[in-house]
KEVEXZA-769862 format. One record per atom (N, C-alpha, C, CB): residue in three letters; x, y, z; residue number from 0. Coordinates in nm, 3 decimals. Glycine has a CB too. Example, Ala and Ser with C-alpha at 12.3 -4.5 7.8 and 13.67 -1.06 7.14 Angstrom:
# residues 2
+------+---------+---------+---------+-----+
! rest !      c1 !      c2 !      c3 !  nr !
+------+---------+---------+---------+-----+
!  ALA !   1.319 !  -0.569 !   0.780 !   0 !
!  ALA !   1.230 !  -0.450 !   0.780 !   0 !
!  ALA !   1.320 !  -0.330 !   0.780 !   0 !
!  ALA !   1.131 !  -0.447 !   0.905 !   0 !
!  SER !   1.285 !  -0.225 !   0.708 !   1 !
!  SER !   1.367 !  -0.106 !   0.714 !   1 !
!  SER !   1.290 !   0.003 !   0.787 !   1 !
!  SER !   1.408 !  -0.060 !   0.572 !   1 !
+------+---------+---------+---------+-----+
//
This chain:
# residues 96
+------+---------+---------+---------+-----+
! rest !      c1 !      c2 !      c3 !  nr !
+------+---------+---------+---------+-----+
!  UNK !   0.085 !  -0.117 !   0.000 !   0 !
!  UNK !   0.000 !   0.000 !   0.000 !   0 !
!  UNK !   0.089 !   0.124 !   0.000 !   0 !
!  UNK !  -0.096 !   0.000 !   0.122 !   0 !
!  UNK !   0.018 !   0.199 !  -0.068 !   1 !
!  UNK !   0.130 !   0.355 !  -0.124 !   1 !
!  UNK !   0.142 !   0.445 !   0.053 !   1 !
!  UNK !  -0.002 !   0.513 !  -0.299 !   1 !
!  UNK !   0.198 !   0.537 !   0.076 !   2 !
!  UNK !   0.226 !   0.574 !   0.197 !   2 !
!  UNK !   0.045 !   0.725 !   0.144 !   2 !
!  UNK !   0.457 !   0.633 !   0.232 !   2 !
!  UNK !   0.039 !   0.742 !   0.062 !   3 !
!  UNK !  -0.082 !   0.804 !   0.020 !   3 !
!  UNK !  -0.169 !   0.762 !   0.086 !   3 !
!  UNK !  -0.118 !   0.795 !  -0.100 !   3 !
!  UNK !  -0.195 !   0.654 !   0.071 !   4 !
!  UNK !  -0.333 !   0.539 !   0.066 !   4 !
!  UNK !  -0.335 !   0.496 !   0.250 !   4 !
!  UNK !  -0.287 !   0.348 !  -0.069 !   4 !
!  UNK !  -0.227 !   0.461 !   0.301 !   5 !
!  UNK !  -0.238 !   0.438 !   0.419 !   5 !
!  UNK !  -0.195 !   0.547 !   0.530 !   5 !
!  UNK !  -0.179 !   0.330 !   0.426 !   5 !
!  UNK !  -0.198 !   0.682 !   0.434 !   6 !
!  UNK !  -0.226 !   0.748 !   0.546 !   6 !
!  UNK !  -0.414 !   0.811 !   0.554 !   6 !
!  UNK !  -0.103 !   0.872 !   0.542 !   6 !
!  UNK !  -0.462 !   0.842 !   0.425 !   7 !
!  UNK !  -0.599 !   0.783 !   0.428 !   7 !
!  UNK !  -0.665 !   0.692 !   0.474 !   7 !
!  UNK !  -0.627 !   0.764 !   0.356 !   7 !
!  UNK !  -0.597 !   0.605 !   0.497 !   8 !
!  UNK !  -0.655 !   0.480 !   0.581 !   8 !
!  UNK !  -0.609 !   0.537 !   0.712 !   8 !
!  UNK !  -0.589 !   0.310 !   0.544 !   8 !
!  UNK !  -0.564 !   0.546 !   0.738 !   9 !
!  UNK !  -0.522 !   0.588 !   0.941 !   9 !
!  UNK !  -0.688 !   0.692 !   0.937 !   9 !
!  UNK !  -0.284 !   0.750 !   0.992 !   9 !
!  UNK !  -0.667 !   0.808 !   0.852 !  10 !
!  UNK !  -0.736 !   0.913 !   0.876 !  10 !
!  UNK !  -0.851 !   0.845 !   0.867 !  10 !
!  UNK !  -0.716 !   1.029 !   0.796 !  10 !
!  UNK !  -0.895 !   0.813 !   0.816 !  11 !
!  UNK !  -1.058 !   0.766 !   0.804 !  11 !
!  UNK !  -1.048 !   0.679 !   0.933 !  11 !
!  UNK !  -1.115 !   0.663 !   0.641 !  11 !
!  UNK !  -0.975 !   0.631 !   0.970 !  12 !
!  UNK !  -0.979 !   0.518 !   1.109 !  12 !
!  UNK !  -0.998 !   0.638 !   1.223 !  12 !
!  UNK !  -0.797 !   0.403 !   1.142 !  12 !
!  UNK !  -0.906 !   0.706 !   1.249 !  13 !
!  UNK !  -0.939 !   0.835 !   1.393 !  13 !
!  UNK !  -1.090 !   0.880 !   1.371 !  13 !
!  UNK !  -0.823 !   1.015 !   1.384 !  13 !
!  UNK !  -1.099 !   0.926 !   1.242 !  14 !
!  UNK !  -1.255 !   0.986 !   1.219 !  14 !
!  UNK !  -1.375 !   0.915 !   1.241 !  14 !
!  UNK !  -1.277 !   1.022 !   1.089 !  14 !
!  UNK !  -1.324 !   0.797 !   1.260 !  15 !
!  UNK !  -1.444 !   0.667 !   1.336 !  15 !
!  UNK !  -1.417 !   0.651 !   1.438 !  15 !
!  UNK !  -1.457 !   0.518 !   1.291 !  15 !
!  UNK !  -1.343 !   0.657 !   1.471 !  16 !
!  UNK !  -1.312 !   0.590 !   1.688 !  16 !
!  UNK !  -1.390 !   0.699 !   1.748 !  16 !
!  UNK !  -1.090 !   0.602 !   1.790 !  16 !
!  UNK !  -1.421 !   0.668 !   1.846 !  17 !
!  UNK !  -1.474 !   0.797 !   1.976 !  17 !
!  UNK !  -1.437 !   0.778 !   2.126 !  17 !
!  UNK !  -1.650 !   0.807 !   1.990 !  17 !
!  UNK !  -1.489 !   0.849 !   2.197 !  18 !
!  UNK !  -1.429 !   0.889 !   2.347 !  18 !
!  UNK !  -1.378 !   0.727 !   2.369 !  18 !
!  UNK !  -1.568 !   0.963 !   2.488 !  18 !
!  UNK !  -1.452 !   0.653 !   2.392 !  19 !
!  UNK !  -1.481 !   0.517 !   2.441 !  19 !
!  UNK !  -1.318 !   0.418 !   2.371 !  19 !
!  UNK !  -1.669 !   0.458 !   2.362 !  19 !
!  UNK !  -1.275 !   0.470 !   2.271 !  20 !
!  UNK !  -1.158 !   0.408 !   2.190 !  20 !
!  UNK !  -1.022 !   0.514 !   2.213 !  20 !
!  UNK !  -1.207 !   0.395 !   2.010 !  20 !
!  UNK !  -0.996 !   0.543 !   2.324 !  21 !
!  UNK !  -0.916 !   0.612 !   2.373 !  21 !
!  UNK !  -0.795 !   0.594 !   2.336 !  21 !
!  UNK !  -0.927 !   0.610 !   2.478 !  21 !
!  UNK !  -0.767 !   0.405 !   2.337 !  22 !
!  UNK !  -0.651 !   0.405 !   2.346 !  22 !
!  UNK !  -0.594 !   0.346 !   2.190 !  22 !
!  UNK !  -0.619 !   0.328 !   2.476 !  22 !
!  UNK !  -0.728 !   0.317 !   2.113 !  23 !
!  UNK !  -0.658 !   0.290 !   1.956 !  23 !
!  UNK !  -0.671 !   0.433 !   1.904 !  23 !
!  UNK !  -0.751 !   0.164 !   1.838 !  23 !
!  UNK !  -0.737 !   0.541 !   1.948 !  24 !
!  UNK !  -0.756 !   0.699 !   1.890 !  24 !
!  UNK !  -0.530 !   0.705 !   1.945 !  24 !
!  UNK !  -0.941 !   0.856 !   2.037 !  24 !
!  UNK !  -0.507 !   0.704 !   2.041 !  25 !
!  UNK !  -0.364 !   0.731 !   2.068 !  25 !
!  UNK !  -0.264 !   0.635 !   2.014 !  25 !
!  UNK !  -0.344 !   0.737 !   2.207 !  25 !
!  UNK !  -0.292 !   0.490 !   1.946 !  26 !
!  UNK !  -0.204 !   0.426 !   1.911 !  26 !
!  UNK !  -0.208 !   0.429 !   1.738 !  26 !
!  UNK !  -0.216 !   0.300 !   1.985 !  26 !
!  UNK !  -0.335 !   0.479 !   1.677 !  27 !
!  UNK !  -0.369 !   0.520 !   1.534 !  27 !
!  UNK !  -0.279 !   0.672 !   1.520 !  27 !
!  UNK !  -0.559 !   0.539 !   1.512 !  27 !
!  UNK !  -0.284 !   0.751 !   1.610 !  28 !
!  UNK !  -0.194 !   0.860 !   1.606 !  28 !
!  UNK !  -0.045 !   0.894 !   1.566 !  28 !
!  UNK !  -0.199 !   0.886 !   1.702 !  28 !
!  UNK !  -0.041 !   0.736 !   1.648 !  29 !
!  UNK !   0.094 !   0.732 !   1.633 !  29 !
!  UNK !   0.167 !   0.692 !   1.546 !  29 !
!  UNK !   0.134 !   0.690 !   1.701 !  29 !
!  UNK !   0.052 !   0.577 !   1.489 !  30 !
!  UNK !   0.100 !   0.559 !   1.364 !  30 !
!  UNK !   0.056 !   0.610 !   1.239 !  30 !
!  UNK !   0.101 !   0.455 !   1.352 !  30 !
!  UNK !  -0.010 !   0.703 !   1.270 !  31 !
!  UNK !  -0.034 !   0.829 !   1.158 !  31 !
!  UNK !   0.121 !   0.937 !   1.118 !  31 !
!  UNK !  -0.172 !   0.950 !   1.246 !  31 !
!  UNK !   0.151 !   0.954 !   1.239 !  32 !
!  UNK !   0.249 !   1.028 !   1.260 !  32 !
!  UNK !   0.387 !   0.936 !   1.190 !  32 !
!  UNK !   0.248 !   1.062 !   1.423 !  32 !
!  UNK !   0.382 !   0.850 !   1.208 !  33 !
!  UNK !   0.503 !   0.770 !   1.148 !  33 !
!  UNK !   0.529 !   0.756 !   1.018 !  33 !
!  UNK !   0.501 !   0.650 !   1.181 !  33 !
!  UNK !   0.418 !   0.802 !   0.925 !  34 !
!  UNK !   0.389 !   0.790 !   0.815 !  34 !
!  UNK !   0.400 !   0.908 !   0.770 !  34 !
!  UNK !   0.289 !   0.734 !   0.795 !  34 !
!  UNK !   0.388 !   1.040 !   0.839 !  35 !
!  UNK !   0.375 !   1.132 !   0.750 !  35 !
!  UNK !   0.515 !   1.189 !   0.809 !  35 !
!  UNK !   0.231 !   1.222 !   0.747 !  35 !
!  UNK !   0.536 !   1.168 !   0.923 !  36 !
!  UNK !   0.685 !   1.240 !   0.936 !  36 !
!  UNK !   0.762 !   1.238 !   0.827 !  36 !
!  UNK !   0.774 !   1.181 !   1.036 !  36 !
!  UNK !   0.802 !   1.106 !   0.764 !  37 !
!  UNK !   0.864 !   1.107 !   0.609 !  37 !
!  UNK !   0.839 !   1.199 !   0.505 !  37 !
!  UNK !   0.831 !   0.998 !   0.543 !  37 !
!  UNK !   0.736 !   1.215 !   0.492 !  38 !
!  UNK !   0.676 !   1.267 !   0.381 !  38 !
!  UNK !   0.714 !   1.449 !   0.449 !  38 !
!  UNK !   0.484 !   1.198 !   0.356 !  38 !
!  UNK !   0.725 !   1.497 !   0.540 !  39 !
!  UNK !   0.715 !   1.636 !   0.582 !  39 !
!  UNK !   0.846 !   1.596 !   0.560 !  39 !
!  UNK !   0.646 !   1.706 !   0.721 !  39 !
!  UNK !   0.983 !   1.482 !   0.618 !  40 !
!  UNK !   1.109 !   1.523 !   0.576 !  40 !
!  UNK !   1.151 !   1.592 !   0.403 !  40 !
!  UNK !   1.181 !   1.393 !   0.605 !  40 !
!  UNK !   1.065 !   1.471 !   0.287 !  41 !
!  UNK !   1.090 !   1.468 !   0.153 !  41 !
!  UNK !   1.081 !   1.601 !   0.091 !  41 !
!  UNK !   1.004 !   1.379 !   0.092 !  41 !
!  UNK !   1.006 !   1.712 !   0.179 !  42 !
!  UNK !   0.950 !   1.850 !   0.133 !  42 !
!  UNK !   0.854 !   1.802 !   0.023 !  42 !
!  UNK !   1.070 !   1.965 !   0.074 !  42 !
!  UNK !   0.748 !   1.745 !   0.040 !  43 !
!  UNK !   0.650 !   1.732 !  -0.014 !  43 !
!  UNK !   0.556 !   1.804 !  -0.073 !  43 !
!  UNK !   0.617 !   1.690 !   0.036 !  43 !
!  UNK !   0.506 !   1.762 !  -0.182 !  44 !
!  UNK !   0.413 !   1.921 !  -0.257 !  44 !
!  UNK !   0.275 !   1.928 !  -0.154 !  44 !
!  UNK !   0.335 !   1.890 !  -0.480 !  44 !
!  UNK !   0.228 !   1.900 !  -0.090 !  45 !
!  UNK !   0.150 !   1.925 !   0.027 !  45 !
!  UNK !   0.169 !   1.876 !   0.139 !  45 !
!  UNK !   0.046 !   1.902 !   0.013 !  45 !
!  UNK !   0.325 !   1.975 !   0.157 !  46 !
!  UNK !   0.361 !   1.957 !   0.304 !  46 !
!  UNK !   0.249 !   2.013 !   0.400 !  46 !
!  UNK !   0.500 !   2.032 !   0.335 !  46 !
!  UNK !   0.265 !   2.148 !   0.414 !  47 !
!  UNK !   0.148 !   2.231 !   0.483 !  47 !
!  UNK !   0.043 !   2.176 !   0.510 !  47 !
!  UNK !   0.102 !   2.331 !   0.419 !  47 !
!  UNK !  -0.015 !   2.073 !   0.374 !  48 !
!  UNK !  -0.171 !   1.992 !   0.401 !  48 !
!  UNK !  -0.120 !   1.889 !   0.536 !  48 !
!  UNK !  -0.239 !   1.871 !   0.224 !  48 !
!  UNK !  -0.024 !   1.779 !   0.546 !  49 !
!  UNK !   0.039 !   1.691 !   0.595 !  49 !
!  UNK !   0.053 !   1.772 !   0.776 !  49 !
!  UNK !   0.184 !   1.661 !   0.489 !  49 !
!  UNK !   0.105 !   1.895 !   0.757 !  50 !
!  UNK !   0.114 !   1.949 !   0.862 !  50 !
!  UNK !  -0.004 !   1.994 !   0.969 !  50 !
!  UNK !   0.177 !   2.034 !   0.825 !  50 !
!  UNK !  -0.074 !   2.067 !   0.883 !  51 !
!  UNK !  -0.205 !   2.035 !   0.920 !  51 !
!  UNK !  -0.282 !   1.900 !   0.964 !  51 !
!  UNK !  -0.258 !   2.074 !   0.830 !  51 !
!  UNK !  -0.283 !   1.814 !   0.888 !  52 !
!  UNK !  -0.313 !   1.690 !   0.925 !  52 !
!  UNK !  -0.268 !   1.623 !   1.125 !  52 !
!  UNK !  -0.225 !   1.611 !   0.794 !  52 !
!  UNK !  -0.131 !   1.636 !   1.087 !  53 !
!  UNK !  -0.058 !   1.625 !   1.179 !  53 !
!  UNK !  -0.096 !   1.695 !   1.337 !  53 !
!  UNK !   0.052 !   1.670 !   1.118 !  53 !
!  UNK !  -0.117 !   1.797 !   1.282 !  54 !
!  UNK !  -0.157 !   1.868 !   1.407 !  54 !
!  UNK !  -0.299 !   1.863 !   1.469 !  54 !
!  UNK !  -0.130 !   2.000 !   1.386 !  54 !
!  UNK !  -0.378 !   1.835 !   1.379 !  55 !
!  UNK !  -0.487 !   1.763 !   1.415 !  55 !
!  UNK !  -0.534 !   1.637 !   1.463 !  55 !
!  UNK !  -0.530 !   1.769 !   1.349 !  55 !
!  UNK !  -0.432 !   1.544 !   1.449 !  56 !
!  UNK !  -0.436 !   1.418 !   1.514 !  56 !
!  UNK !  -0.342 !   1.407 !   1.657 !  56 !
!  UNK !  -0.389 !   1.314 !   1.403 !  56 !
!  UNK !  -0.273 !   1.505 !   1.635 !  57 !
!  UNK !  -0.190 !   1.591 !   1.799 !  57 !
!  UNK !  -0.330 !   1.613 !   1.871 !  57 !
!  UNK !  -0.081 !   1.796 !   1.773 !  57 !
!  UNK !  -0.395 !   1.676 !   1.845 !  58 !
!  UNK !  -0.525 !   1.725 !   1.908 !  58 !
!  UNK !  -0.570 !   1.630 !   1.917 !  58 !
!  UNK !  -0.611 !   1.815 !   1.854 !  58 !
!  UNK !  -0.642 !   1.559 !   1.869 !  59 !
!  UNK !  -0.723 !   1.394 !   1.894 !  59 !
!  UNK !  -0.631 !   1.294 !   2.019 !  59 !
!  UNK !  -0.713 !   1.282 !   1.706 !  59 !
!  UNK !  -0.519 !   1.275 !   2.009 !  60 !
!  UNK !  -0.441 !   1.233 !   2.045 !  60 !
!  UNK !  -0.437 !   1.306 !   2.246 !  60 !
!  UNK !  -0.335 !   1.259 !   1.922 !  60 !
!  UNK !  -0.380 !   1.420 !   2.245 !  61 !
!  UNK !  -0.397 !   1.481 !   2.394 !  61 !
!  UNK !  -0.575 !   1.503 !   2.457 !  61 !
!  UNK !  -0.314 !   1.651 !   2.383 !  61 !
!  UNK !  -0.656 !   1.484 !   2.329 !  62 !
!  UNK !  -0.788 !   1.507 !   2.426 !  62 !
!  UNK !  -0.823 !   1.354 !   2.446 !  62 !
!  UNK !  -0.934 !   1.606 !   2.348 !  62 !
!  UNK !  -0.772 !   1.279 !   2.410 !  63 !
!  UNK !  -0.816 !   1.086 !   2.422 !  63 !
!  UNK !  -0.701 !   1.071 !   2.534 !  63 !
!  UNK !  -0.779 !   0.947 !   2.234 !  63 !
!  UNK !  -0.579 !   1.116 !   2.561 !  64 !
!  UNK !  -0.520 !   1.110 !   2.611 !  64 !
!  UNK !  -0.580 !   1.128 !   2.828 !  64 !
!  UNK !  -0.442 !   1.188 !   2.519 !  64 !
!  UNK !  -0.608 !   1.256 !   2.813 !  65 !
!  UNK !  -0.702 !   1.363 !   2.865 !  65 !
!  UNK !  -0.843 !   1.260 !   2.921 !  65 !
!  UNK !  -0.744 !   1.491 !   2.720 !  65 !
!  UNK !  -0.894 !   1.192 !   2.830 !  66 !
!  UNK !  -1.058 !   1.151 !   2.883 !  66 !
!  UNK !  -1.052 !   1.037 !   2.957 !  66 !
!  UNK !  -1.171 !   1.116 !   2.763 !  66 !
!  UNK !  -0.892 !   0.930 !   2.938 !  67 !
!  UNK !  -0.924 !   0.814 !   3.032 !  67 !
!  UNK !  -0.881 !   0.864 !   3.190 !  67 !
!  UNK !  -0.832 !   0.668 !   2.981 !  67 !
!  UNK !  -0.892 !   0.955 !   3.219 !  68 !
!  UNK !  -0.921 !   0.983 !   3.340 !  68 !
!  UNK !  -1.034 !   1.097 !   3.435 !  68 !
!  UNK !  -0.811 !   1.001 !   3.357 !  68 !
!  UNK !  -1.111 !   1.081 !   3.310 !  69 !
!  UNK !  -1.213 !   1.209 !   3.347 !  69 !
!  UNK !  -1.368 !   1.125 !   3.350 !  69 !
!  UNK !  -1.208 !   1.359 !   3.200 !  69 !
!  UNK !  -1.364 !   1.184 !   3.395 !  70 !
!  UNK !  -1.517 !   1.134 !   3.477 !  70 !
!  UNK !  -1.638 !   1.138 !   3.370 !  70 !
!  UNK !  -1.568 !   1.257 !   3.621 !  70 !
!  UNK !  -1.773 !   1.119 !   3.338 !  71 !
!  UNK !  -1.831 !   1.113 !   3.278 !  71 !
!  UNK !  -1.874 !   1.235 !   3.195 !  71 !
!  UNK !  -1.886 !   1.057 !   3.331 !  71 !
!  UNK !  -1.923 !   1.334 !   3.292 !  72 !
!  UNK !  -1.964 !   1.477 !   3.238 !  72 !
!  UNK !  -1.841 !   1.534 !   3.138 !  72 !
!  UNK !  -1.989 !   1.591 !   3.378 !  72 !
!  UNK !  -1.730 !   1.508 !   3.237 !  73 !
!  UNK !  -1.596 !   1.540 !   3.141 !  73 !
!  UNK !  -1.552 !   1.454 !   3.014 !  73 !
!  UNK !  -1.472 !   1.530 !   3.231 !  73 !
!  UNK !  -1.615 !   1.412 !   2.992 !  74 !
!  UNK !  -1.576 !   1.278 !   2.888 !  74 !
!  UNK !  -1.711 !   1.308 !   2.788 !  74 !
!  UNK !  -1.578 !   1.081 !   2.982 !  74 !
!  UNK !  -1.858 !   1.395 !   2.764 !  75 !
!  UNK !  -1.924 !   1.433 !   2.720 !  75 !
!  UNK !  -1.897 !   1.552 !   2.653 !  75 !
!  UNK !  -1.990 !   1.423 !   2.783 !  75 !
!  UNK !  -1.818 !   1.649 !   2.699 !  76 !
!  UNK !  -1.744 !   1.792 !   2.662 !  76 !
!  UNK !  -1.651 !   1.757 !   2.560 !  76 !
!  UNK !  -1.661 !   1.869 !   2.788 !  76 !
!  UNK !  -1.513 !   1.654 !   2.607 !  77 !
!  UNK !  -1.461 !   1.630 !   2.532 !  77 !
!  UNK !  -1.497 !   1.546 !   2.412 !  77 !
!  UNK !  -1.393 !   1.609 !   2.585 !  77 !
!  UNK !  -1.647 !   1.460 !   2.436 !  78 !
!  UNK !  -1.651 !   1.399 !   2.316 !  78 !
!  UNK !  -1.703 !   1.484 !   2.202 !  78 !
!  UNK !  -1.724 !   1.286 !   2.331 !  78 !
!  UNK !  -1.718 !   1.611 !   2.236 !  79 !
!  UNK !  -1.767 !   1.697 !   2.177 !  79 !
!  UNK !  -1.691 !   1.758 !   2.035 !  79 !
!  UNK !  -1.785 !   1.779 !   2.275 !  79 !
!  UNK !  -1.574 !   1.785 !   2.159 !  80 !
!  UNK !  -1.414 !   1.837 !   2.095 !  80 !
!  UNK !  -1.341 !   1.711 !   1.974 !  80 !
!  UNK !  -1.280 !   1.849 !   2.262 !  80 !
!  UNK !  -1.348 !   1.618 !   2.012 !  81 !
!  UNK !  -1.298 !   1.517 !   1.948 !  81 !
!  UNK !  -1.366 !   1.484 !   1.796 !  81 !
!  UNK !  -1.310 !   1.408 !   2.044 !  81 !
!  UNK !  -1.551 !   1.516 !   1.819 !  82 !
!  UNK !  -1.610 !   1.513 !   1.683 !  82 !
!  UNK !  -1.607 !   1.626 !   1.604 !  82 !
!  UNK !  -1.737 !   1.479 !   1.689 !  82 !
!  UNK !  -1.560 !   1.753 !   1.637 !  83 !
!  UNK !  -1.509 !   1.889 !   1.560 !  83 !
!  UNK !  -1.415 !   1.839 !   1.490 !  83 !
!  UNK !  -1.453 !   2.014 !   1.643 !  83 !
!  UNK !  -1.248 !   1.799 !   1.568 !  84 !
!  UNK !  -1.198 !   1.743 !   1.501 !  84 !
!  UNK !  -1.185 !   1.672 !   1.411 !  84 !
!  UNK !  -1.180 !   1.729 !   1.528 !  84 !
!  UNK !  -1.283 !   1.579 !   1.414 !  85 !
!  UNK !  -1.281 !   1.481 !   1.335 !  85 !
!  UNK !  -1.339 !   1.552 !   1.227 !  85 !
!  UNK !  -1.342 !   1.359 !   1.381 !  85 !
!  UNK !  -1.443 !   1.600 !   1.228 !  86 !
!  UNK !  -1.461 !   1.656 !   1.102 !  86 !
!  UNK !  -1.365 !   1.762 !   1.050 !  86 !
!  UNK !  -1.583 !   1.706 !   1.101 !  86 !
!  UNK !  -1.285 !   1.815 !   1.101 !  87 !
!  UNK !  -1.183 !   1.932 !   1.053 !  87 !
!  UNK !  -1.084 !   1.792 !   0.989 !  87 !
!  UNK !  -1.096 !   2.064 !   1.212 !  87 !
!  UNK !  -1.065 !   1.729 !   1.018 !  88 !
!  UNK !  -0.957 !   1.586 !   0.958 !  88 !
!  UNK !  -1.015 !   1.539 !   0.829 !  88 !
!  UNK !  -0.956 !   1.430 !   1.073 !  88 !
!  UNK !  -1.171 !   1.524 !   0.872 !  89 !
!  UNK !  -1.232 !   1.461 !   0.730 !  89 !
!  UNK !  -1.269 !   1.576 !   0.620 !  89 !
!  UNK !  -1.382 !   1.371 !   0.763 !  89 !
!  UNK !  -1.256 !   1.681 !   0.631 !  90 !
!  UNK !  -1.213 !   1.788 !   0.516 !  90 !
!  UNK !  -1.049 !   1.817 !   0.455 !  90 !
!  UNK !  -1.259 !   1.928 !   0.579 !  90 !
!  UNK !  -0.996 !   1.776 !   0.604 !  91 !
!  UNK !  -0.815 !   1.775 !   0.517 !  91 !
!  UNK !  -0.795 !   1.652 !   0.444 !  91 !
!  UNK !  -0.662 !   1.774 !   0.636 !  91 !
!  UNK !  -0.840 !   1.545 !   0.445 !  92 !
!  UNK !  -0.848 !   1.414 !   0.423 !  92 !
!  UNK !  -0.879 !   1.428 !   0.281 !  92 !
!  UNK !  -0.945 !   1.334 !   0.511 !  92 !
!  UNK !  -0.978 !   1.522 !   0.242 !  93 !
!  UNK !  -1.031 !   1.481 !   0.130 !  93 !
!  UNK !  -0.979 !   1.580 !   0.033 !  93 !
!  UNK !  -1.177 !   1.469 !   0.137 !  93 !
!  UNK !  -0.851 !   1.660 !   0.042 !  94 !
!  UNK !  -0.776 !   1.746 !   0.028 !  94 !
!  UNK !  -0.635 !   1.676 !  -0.065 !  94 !
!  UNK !  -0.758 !   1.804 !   0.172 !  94 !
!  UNK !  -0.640 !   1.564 !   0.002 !  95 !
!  UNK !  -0.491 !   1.476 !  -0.038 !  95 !
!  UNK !  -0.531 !   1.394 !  -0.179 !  95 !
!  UNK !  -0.438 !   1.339 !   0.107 !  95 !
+------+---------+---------+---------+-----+
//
């Protein structure tokens, strides 16, 4: 699989998990990140898009991080935050 294709595949994977998948939302991150770090080294013709990307799954990543220790009400707020995201991901997503 092209490093294109499976980073579309990661992305569409975060944009489905929720509060409750805490810990594949932080281990999909990571390997989101592993994939595009390369591609931001190569100076890529949509680095900036990549960067963006990146920083948005940073965000997914510290608020899943953040909810396995928060109590219910707190874990409703953030699931809030987490589905913004996700949709701000599934517009960069469809960008690439």
């Amino acid at each position: 699989m092209s490093k294109h294709k499976s980073i579309k595949a990661l992305i569409r994977k975060l944009t489905t998990l929720t509060i409750y998948n805490a810990e594949q939302i932080i281990s999909t991150e990571h390997k989101l990140e592993t994939e595009i770090v390369p591609m931001l080294k190569q100076h890529s013709l949509k680095q900036t898009l990549y960067q963006e990307i990146l920083s948005k799954a940073k965000e997914l990543n510290i608020l899943a991080t953040a909810s396995i220790m928060q109590s219910t009400h707190a874990k409703l707020a953030t699931s809030i935050q987490i589905e913004t995201i996700q949709r701000e991901l599934n517009a960069l997503a469809s960008q690439l």
